[in-house]
N, C-alpha and C positions, 0 to 999 in steps of 0.2 A: 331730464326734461320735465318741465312743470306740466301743471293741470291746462294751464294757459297753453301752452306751447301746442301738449299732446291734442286741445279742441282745436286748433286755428291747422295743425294739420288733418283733421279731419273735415273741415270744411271746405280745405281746398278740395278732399275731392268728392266735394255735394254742391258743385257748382248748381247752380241755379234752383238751389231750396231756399227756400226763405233761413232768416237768422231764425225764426220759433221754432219753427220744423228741427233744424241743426242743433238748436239746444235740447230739443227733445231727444233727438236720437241721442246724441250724446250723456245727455242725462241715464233715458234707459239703457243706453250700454255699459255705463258705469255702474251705475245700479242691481244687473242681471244678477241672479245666483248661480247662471249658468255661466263656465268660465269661456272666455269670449276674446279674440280678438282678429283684429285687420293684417293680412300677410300679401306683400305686394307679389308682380309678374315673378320674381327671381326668388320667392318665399323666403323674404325676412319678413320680422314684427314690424308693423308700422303705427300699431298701437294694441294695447291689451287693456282689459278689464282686470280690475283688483280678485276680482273669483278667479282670473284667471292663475295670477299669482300666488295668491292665496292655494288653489290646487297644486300648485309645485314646487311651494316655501318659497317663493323668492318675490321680491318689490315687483311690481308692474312695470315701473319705470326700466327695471335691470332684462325685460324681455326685449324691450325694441332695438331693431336692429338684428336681435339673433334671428337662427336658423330656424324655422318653424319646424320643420324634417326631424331637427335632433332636439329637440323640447318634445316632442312628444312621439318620438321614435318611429318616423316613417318610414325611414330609409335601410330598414333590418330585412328586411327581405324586395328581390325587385319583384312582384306584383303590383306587390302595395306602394311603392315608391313610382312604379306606372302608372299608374290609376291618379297617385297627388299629383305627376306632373302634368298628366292632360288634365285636369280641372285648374291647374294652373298659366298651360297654354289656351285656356278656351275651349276646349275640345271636347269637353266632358262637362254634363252640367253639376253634377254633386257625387262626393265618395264619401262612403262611411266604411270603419273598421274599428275593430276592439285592437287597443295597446295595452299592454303593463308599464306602467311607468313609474318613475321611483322618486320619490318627493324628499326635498332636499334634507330633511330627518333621517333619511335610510331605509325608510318604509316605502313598502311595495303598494301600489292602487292600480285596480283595473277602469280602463276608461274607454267610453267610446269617442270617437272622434269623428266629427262630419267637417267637410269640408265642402264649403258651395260659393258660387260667385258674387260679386256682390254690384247689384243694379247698376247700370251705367257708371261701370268701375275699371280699369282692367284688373281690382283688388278680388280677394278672394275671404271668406270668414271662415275663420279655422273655430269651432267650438268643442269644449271636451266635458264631456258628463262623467261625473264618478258612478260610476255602476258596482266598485265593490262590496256592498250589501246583497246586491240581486244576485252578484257572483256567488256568494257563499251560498246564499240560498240557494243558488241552482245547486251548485259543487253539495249542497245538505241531500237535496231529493235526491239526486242522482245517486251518493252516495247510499242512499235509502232505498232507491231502484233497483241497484245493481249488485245490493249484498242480501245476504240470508239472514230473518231475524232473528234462527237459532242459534245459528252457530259465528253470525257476523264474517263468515267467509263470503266472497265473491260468487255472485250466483250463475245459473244456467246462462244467462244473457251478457255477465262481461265476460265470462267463461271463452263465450263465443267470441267475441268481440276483440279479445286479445289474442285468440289461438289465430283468426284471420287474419288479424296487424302479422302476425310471425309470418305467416307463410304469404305474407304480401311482400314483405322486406327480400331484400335483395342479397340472395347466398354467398354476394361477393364483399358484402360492406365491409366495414374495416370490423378484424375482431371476430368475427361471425364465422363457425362452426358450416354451418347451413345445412345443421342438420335440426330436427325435431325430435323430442320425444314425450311420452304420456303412461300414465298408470294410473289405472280407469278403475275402481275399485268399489267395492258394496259388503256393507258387513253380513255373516252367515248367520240366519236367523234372528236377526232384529224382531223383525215381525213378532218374536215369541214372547220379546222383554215388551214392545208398545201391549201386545195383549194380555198378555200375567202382571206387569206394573203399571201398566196405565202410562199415556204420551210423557206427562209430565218427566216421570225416570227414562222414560225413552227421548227426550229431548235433551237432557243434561247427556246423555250418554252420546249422544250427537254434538253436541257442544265439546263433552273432554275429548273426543277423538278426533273432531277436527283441531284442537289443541295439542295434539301429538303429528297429527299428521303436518301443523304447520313445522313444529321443533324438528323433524326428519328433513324434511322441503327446504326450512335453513340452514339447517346444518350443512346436507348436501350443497346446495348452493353458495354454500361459504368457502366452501372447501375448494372448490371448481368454480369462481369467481362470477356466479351467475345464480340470477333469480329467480323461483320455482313460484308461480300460480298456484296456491288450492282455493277449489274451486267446491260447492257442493252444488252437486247437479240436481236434487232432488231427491225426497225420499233417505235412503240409506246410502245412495250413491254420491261417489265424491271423482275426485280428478287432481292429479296432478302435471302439471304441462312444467314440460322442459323445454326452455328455448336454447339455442344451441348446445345442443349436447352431443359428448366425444363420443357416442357410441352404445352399442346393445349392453357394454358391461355396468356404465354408468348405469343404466336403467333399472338393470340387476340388482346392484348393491341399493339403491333406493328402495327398489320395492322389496328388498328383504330386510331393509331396518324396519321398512313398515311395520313389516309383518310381525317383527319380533318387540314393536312399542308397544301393538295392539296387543298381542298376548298377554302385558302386563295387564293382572285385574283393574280395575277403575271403581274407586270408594265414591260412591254417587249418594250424599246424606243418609247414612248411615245402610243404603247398599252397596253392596260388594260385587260387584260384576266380572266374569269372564268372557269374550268375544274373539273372534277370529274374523277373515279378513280374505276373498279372495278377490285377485289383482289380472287385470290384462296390461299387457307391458309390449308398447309399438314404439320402435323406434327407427325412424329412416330420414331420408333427405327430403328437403324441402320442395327440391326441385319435382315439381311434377304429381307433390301430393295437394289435396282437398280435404275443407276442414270436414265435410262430409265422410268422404275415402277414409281417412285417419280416425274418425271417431264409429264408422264400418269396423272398420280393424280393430279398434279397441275394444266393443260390444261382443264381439266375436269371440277374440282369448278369451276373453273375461268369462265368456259361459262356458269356455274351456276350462277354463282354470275349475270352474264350481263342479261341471262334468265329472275332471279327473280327481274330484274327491273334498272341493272345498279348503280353508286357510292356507292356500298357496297362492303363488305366482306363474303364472303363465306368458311365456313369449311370443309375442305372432310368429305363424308359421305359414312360409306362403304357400308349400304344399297341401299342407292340412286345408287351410281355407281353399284352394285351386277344387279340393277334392269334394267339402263342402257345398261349393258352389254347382260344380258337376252335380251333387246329389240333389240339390234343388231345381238344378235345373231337367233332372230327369225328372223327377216328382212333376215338376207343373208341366210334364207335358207327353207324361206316359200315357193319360187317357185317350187322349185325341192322334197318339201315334198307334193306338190300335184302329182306330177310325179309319184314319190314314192309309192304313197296311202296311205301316214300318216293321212289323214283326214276320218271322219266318220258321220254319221248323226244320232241324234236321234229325238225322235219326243214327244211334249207335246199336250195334248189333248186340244180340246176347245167344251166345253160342254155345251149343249143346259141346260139353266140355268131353262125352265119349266119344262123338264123330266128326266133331267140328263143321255141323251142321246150323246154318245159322237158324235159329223158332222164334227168334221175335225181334221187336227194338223196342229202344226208349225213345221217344222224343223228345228233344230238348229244342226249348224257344232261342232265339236269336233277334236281339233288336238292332237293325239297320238304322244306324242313327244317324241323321243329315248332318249332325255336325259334328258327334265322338264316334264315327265309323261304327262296327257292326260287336254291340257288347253280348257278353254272356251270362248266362242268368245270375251269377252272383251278384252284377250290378244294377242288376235295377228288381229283381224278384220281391225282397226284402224290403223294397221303398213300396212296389204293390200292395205286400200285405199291410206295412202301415196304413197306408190312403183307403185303402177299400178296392183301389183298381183288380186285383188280382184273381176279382170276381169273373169282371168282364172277359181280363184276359185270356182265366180260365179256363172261360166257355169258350174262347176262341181256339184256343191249343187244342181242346178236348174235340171240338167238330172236326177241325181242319188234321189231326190224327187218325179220325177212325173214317174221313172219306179218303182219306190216304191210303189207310191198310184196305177199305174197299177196292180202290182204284189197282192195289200190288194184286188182289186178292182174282179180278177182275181181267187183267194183264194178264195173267199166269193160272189156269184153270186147273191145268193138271198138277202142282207144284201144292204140296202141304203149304195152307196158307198161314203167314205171319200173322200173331198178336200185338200187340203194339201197346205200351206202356206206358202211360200221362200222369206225370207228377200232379200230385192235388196238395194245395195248401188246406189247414185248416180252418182257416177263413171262410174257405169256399163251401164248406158244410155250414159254419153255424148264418152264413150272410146270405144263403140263396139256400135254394132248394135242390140240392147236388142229383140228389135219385130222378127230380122231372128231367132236371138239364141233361143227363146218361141216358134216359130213356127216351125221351123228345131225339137225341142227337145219335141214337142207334137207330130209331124206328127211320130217322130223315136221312142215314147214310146207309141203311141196308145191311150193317155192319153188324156180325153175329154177337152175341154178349160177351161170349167166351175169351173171345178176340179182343176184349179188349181188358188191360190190366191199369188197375188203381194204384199209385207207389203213394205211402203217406210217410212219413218218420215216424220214428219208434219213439220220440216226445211225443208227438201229436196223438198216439194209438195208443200208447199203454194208460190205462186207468183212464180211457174212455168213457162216458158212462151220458146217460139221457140221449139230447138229438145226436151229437156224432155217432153212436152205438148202435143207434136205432137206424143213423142211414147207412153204415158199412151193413147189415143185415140186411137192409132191405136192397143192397147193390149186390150182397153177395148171394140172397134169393133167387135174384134178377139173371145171376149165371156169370154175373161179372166177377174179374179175380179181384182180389187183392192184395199187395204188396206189403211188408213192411220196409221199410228205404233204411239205409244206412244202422242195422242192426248190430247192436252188440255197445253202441257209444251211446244209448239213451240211459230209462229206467230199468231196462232187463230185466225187468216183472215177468221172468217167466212163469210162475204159477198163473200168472193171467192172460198168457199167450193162450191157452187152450180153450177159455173162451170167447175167443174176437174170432168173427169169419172170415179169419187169413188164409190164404192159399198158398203162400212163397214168403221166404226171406231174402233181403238182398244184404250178405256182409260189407260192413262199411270196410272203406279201403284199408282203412290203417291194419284189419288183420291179415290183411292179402302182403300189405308192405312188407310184415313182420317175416317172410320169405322169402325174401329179394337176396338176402347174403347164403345162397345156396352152398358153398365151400362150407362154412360153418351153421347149418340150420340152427335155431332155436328150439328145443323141444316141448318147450312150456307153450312155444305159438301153436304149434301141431296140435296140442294137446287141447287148447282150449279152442279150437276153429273145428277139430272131429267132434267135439262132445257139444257143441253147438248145432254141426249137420246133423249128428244122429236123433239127436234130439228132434231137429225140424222134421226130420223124417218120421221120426215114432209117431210126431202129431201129424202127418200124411201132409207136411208140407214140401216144396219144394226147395231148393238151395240155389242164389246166383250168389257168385263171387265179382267183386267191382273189383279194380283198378288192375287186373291182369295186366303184366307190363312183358315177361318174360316165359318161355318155354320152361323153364324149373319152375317157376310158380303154376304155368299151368300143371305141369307133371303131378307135382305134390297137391294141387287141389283133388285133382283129378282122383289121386288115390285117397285121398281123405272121405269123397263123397259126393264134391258140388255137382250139383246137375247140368247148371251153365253158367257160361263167365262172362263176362265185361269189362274192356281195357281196350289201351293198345295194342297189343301184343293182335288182336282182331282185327278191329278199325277204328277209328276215328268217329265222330261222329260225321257224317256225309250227307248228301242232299238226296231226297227222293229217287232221284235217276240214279245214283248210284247203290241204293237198295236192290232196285229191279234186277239190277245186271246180275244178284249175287242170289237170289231167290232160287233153291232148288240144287245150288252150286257151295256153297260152300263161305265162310269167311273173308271179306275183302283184305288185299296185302296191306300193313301201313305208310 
């Protein structure tokens, strides 16, 4: 179709414009830079502008009549194919979208594409803008956004960005594993190369090693037909993301090639570098994890891994973190569950081992926990002392003890009254004022001094010296006993036993255990459990035996020396009301 031909149908339909008007438009339509042209109700060309051709290699003339849809590919997905046909029924006033499209050279162009109606028409104008310049520019920043300028790895943000696409995708798609996996990693002591050689050597050294860590990541990924993310997350820490992976071993074998590139030195301009490398290594299904969750779990090993000793790898473990988790979660909330009154005391007997007469108990804490049922002191004591709670707590045990032996003491007049024995951490000397809190808490229960006994361990006592020194003296002034706990498994500084104001030994269990195989005794255990009593005796101390389990062990303490015992073989530990019943009587059954 001619020039002629292509104007005389576009003025059919500009009915009632003047002929100037008509040559105008016509004029500026051919003229545009913008590529341009007229697509009727059914979207064929009914006429094109030379830009428009010009955009897609081919004559102007050779567009009319075709399909406006497949010239500039609208119909690849149905949205966008919805969207052109209501602005082609009327129904819509104007659509724009970005195409790729491919110019009849071979070459790829991104274009936008608007499509709007055209005045008193049922025609519609199709125009397309080349935007591949802006494209690359974007595709430059973004690229520049989204990578590290040290090492040119992918950074914290497409880190992210890809790990959420994984676990958005569908565990069923063709091909797909639907599982996840990551190895979350940070070199072991960097810190010491940026401050002895300055960022600079600390930067290349960050650079070669994301250079190895990418040569493991493909390798791996070559091998098992799937592509590995690394990723640096900041600082020393780096990331590799596995998208469908077969499994814990796959993760394995990755992170011990790691391990073993890293160890090779690295010639950094005429430095010579040695580094190590420890790894957390999570690998589970997609189903049901969060890129939150998963990068929880990776933080986690990975302080595991450095925990258990640094340049290794570490696997999630769901027990380990279950157990973790349990610990923090008594930490944040041991304070306010003494507040509360989640804790309780019960008391185990210590029984004169010649008449089996019970002279005291220990008290041991019990925390009633609302939601891990009722724990014993080894699980949360120990988080006490870290935090500083075990102050408070302290002073709680240590009241609610000695208005207890008042209340047995009170109960039972005519009955030799029980002493009652309150573990003390060493916290609780150097954090508070231990002698006011004993003194304040004797004077406020009535409770004689004597009555009450101090247990500390044989770490926390031996080679005392300054305030703890000064307060077991001034406790043991006061008339109060005091204990050493679990004797014989510390420093066994006995030349300095004869200085501390101790009144009793308590042997730790494992010599009592070393008695259990009665058919064949031990004579070395005899040996070293007598010359221990005789000893606490020469210094006018007294002797308990812990973990009494059996009648032959009591026999053989018995003959050894101890004064009194403590186990089962007595009782259990039991509740207040169950002390009372035994006051005066004798050892409760187990």
């Amino acid at each position: 179709m001619t020039g002629s031909a292509r104007a005389s149908v576009t003025e059919r339909h500009h009915v009632g414009r003047s002929a100037a008007e008509l040559r105008d438009y016509r004029a500026a339509f051919n003229a545009a830079h913008l590529a341009m042209a007229v697509v009727d109700h059914e979207g064929h060309v009914v006429t094109a502008n030379d830009a428009m051709g010009a955009l897609l290699g081919m004559d102007a003339v050779a567009l009319l009549e075709r399909s406006a849809a497949e010239l500039v590919d609208l119909a690849s997905d149905g949205r966008t194919w919805h969207a052109y046909r209501e602005v082609l029924r009327g129904r819509r006033s104007r659509f724009r979208c970005t195409r790729r499209l491919k110019h009849a050279d071979g070459r790829s162009l991104w274009a936008e594409v608007t499509v709007s109606p055209v005045p008193d028409s049922r025609h519609v104008l199709l125009s397309v803008g080349d935007i591949s310049d802006r494209r690359e520019l974007h595709a430059r920043l973004r690229h520049l956004q989204m990578h590290d300028p040290v090492t040119r790895l992918p950074n914290r943000t497409l880190f992210f960005e890809r790990l959420s696409a994984a676990l958005e995708s569908s565990p069923y798609d063709h091909g797909s594993t639907g599982r996840i996996g990551l190895c979350y990693l940070d070199l072991d002591g960097f810190k010491a190369v940026n401050d002895t050689l300055g960022h600079r050597v600390g930067d290349r050294l960050l650079a070669a090693v994301a250079s190895r860590l990418t040569e493991c990541a493909d390798s791996d990924g070559y091998l098992r037909n799937g592509g590995h993310l690394v990723a640096r997350l900041g600082g020393d820490e780096f990331a590799i993301l596995v998208e469908d992976s077969t499994g814990t071993e796959q993760l394995a074998d990755l992170a011990r090639s790691v391990l073993v590139a890293l160890q090779q030195p690295f010639d950094l301009a005429g430095q010579r570098l040695s580094v190590s490398a420890s790894i957390g290594v999570v690998e589970r299904s997609v189903t049901g994890t969060s890129a939150t969750g998963l990068m929880q779990a990776a933080d986690t090993t990975l302080y595991w891994a450095k925990a258990d000793g640094k340049a290794r790898w570490t696997l999630f473990d769901p027990e380990r973190n279950a157990h973790r988790m349990t610990r923090q979660a008594l930490a944040s909330t041991l304070r306010p569950a003494v507040e509360r009154g989640e804790f309780a005391l019960e008391y185990q007997p210590l029984v004169g081992m010649a008449d089996g007469v019970t002279r005291g108990v220990e008290a041991l804490v019990r925390w009633n926990h609302p939601q891990f049922g009722t724990l014993a002191p080894n699980r949360f004591i120990a988080i006490a002392e870290e935090d500083g709670s075990i102050v408070q707590l302290g002073r709680w045990v240590l009241r609610t003890a000695c208005r207890q032996a008042r209340q047995w003491q009170q109960d039972h007049p005519d009955a030799q009254p029980l002493f009652v024995s309150v573990n003390v951490a060493v916290r609780q000397v150097w954090d508070s004022d231990l002698v006011a809190d004993v003194a304040e808490i004797l004077a406020e229960t009535e409770l004689a001094p004597r009555l009450l006994q101090l247990e500390l361990t044989e770490s926390a006592v031996m080679g005392s010296a300054g305030r703890p020194l000064q307060a077991l003296q001034a406790l043991s002034d006061m008339g109060v006993q005091i204990a050493i706990d679990d004797f014989g498994t510390g420093y066994s500084n006995l030349a300095y036993l004869s200085r501390l104001p101790v009144s009793a030994l308590k042997l730790d269990g494992s010599f009592v255990r070393g008695f259990q195989d009665e058919a064949h005794p031990n004579p070395a255990d005899e040996t070293i459990v007598e010359a221990m009593v005789q000893l606490a005796h020469r210094l006018g101390l007294t002797v308990t035996a812990e973990c009494v389990e059996t009648a032959g062990q009591a026999s053989r303490l018995r003959r050894i020396g101890c004064d009194t015992g403590q186990g089962w073989l007595y009782s259990r530990a039991v509740t207040p009301e169950r002390i009372g019943e035994l006051i005066g009587v004798g050892a409760l059954a187990v």
